[in-house]
C-alpha positions in Angstrom: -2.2 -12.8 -0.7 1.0 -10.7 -0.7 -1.0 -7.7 -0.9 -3.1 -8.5 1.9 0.4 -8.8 3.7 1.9 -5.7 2.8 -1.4 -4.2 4.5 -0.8 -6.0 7.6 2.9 -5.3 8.0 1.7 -1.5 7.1 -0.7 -1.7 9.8 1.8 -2.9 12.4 3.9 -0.1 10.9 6.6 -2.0 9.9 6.7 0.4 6.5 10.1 -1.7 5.2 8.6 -4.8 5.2 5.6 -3.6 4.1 7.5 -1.2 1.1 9.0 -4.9 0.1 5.8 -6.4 0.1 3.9 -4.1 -1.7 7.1 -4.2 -4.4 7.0 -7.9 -4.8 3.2 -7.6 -5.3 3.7 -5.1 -7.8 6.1 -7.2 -9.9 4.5 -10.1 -9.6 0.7 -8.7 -11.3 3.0 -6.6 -13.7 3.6 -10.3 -14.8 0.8 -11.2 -15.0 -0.2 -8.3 -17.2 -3.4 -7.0 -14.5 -2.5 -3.5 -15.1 -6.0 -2.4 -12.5 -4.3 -4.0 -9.8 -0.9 -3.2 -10.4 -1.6 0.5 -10.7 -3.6 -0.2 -7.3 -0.7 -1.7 -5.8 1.5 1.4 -6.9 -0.7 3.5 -4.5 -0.2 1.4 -1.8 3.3 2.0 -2.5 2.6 5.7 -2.6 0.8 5.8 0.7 3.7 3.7 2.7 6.6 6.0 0.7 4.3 9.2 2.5 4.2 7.6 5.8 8.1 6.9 5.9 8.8 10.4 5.1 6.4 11.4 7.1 8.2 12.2 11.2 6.2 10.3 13.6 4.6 12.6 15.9 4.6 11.2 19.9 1.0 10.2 20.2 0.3 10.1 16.9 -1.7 6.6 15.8 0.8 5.1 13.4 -2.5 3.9 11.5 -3.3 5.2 8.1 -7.2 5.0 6.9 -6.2 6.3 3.4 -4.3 2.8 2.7 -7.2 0.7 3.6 -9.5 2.6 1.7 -7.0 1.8 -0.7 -7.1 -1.7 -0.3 -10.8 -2.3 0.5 -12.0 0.0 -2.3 -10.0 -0.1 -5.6 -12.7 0.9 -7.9 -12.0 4.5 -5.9 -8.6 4.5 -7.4 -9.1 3.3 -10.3 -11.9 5.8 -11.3 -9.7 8.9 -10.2 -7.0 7.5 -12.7 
């Protein structure tokens, strides 16, 4: 559920909240021990760290596709790992 959050805060490009989101979400499956997803999640961090760095062009759609290709297909990531 908090990952599905940091996606929607990224999507409304609010890239803090979404940075702490995606942070929480990390620690919490590191708890758990579900290294898939929290490898997964540390792309998602990844992608967000990018599009602070990145200047926002005027114009520019402030939506990523990489990050919910991220999200929608993990088995992607994990394969490339």
């Amino acid at each position: 559920m908090v990952e599905i959050q940091a996606m929607i805060l990224y999507s409304q490009n609010r890239l803090e909240e979404a940075k702490s989101e995606a942070l929480r979400t990390t620690d919490i499956l590191d708890r758990l021990g579900a290294v898939g997803d929290v490898e997964r999640c540390k792309e998602h961090l990844r992608v967000i760290e990018k599009k602070l760095n990145t200047p926002v062009i005027s114009g520019q759609s402030g939506f990523n596709y990489e990050f919910l290709k991220i999200f929608l297909f993990p088995a992607c990531i994990e394969s490339s790992l």
